[in-house]
C-alpha atoms as one frame of an Amber mdcrd trajectory, in Angstrom:
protein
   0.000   0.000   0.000   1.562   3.721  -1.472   1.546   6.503   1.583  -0.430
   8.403  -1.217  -3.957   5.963  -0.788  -6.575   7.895   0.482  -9.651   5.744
   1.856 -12.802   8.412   2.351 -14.661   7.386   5.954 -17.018  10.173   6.386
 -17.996  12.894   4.313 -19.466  16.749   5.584 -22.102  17.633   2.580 -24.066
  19.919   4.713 -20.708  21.718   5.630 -20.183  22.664   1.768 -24.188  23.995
   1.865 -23.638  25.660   4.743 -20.545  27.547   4.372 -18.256  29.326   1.807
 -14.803  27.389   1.943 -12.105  29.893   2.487  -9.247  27.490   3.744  -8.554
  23.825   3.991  -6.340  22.544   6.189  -5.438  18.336   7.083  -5.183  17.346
  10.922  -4.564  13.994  12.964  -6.923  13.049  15.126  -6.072  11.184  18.785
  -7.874   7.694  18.961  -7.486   4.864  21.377  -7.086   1.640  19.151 -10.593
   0.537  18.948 -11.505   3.705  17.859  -8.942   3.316  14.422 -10.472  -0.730
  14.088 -13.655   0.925  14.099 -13.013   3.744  11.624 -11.429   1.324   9.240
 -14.900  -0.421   8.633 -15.835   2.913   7.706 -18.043   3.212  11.527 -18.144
   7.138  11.674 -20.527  10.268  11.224 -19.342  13.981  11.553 -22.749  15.209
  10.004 -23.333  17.138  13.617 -20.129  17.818  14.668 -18.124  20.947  15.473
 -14.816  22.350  16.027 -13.178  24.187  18.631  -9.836  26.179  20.088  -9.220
  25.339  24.221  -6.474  26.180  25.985  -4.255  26.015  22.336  -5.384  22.614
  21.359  -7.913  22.322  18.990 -10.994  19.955  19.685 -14.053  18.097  17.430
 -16.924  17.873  19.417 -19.902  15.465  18.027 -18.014  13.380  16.293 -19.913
   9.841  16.089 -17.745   6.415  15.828 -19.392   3.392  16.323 -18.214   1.302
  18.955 -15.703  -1.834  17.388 -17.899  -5.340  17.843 -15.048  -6.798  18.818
 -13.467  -4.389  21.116 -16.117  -5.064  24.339 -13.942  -3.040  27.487 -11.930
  -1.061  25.713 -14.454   0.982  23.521 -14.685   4.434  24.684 -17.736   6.712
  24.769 -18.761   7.331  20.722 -19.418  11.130  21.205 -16.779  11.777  23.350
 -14.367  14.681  22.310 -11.402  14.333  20.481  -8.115  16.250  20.083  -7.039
  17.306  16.494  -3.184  17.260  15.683  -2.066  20.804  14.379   1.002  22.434
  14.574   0.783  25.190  17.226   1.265  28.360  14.573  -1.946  26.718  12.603
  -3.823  26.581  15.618  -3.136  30.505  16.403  -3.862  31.282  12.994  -7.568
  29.631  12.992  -8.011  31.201  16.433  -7.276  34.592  15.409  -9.711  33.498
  11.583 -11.963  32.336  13.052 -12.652  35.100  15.720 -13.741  37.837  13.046
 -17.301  38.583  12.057 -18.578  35.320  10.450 -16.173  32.823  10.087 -16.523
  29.861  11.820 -13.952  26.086  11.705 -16.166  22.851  10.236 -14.813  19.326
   9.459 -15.532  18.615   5.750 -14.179  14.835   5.327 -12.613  12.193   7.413
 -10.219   9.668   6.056  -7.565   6.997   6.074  -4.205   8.389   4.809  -1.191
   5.694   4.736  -2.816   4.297   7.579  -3.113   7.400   9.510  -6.621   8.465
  10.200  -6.932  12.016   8.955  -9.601  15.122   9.232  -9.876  17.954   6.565
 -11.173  20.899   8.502 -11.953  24.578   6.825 -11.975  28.007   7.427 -15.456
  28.853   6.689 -17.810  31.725   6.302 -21.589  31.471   7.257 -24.169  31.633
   4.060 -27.059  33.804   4.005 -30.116  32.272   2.768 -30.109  34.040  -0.809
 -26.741  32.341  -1.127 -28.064  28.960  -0.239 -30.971  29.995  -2.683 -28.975
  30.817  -5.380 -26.730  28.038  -5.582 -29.509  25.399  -5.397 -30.708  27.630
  -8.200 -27.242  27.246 -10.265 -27.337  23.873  -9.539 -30.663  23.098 -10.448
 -30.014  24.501 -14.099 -26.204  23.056 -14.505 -28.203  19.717 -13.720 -31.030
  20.668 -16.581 -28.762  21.742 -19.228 -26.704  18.273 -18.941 -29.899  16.264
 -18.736 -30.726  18.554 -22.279 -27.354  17.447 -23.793 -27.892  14.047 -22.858
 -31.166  13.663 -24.726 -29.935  15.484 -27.421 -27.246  13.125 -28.051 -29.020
   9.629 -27.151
């Protein structure tokens, strides 16, 4: 297996509704082992969960993994909070980001990277509802226009 592999586990849809992307940035996450066995059967869910900056560590908060079937004792609670590996200079710089008007830190996507279980979390700026509006609106027609080429060619 290449340390390039990337194995998606859980994917944030709502975040990209949500939110305009500014920045994307990759962090480790701190598991206990039947937390990884668990994630590797593709066992989690960051639909509801949230990100924040304590005491200069940074923290995901709602982050569901299923306990491993196998793992009876050692499974730990499933929503309990988890610590995000960042270098400390990234973590002041989404601090200070992410304290102005609007901009809040989601998780878009967890996944398996050479083994390593990974998070991609973003700077992000709150939508309004027009914006939400409109790009259901651009989507709507980018999705009309290729059904219309499709016919036209079939």
């Amino acid at each position: 297996m290449d340390k390039t592999s990337i194995k998606l586990i859980a994917n944030n849809k709502k975040a990209y509704h949500e939110y305009f992307i500014e920045d994307k940035y990759e962090a480790g996450i701190e598991l206990f082992g039947t937390e990884v066995k668990s994630m590797r059967l593709g066992q989690c869910s960051i639909k509801e969960s949230f990100l924040r900056i304590e005491k200069g560590e940074m923290w995901i908060y709602g982050m569901h993994i299923n306990p491993y079937e196998k793992g009876n004792i050692f499974n730990k609670d499933p929503l309990r909070p988890r610590r995000l590996l960042l270098h400390k200079l990234e973590i002041r710089k989404l601090l200070s980001k992410s304290t102005e008007d609007g901009y809040t830190l989601v998780p878009l996507q967890v996944y398996l990277k050479g083994g390593r279980v990974k998070v991609e979390i973003a700077l992000a700026k709150g939508k309004r509802l027009y914006d939400k509006r409109a790009d259901l609106q651009k989507k709507d027609s980018k999705r009309e226009i290729e059904r219309s080429m499709k016919e036209r060619y079939h």
